[in-house]
PAMAR-994056 format. One record per residue: z, x, y of N, C-alpha, C in turn. Coordinates in steps of 0.05 Angstrom, whole numbers, plus 5000, padded with zeros to 4 digits. Example, Ala and Ser with C-alpha at 12.3 -4.5 7.8 and 13.67 -1.06 7.14 Angstrom:
BEGIN
515652644886515652464910515652644934/514252574955514352734979515752585001/
END
This chain:
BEGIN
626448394696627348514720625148694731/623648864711621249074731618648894722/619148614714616848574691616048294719/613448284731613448044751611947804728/613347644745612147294726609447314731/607247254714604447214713604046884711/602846734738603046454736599746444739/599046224725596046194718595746024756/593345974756592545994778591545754781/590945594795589645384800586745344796/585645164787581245204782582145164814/578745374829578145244853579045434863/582345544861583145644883581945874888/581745984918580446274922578646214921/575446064918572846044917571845914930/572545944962571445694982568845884983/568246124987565946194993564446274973/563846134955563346274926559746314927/558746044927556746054922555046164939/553646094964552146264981552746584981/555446594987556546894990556447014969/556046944946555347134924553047264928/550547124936548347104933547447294959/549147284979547347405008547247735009/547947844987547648114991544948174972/544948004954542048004933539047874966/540547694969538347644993538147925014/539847945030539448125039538348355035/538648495012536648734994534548674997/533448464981529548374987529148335004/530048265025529348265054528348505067/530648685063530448875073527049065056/527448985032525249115006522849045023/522748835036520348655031519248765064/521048835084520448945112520049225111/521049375094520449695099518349765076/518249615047516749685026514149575020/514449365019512549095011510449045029/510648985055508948925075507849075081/509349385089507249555092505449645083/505349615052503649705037501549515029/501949215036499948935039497549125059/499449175079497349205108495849375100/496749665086495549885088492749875066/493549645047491649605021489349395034/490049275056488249045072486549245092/487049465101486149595123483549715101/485049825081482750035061480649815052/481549565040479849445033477149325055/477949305081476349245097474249515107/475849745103474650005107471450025092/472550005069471149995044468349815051/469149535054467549335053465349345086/466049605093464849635127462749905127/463350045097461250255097458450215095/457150355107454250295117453050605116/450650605112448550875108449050985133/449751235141449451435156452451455166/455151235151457551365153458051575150/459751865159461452045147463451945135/464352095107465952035099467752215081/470452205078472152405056472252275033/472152375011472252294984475752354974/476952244956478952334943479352594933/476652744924476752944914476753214941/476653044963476353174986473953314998/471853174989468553324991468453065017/467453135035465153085059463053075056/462152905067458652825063458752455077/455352485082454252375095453652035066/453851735083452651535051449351565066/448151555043446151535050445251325023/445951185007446550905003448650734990/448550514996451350354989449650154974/451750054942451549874931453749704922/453949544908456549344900459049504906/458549634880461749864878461550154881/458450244885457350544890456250574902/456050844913454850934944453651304936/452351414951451251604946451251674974/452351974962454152144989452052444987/450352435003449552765007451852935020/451853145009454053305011452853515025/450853655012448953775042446453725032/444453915049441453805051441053875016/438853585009438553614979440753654956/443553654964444553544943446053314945/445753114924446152824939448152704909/451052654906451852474883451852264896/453352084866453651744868456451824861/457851624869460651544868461751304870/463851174866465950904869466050974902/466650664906466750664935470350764932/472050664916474350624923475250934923/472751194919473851424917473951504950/473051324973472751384990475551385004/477051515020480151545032479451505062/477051635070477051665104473751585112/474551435136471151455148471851595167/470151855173470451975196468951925222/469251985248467851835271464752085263/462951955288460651935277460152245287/457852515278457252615291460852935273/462452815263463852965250462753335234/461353135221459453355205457253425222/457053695223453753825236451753895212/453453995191450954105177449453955163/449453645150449253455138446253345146/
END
């Protein structure tokens, strides 16, 4: 009387949309991953890498460590940055973050 009949169910029934529709909210996520996360960071690692591969003697430039200075030479993967008159290190190119426009630095 308070107790309802429990009747087994048919295979099939209820699962016209099973398969794709399971799946379109997992699609939809990487989609979304792949437009706000993924790409941008392709571009931004393609821009640095071309940055990199464009430095030439008498660039300005910022270091990671945040020192300024002038290349005064480039090799494979190192470059040598005078920082001011007569003092001159070597460093990784990839420590480089910024080329600054030309004429930046005065005292150099």
């Amino acid at each position: 009387m308070f107790i309802s009949n429990a009747y087994a169910q048919i295979p099939g029934f209820g699962t016209e949309g099973g398969g794709l529709m399971s799946f379109l909210p997992l699609i939809l996520m990487f989609a979304v991953l792949y437009f706000v996360m993924i790409r941008p960071q392709m571009k931004r690692q393609k821009e640095t890498r071309a940055m990199l591969e464009a430095l030439a003697v008498g660039d300005e430039v910022v270091t990671a460590g945040g020192l300024l200075g002038k290349v005064t030479a480039v090799k494979d993967q190192y470059i040598s940055v005078e920082l001011n008159a007569g003092n001159e290190v070597q460093m990784q190119k990839g420590a480089v973050t910024t080329v600054l426009p030309k004429g930046t630095l005065k005292s150099v």
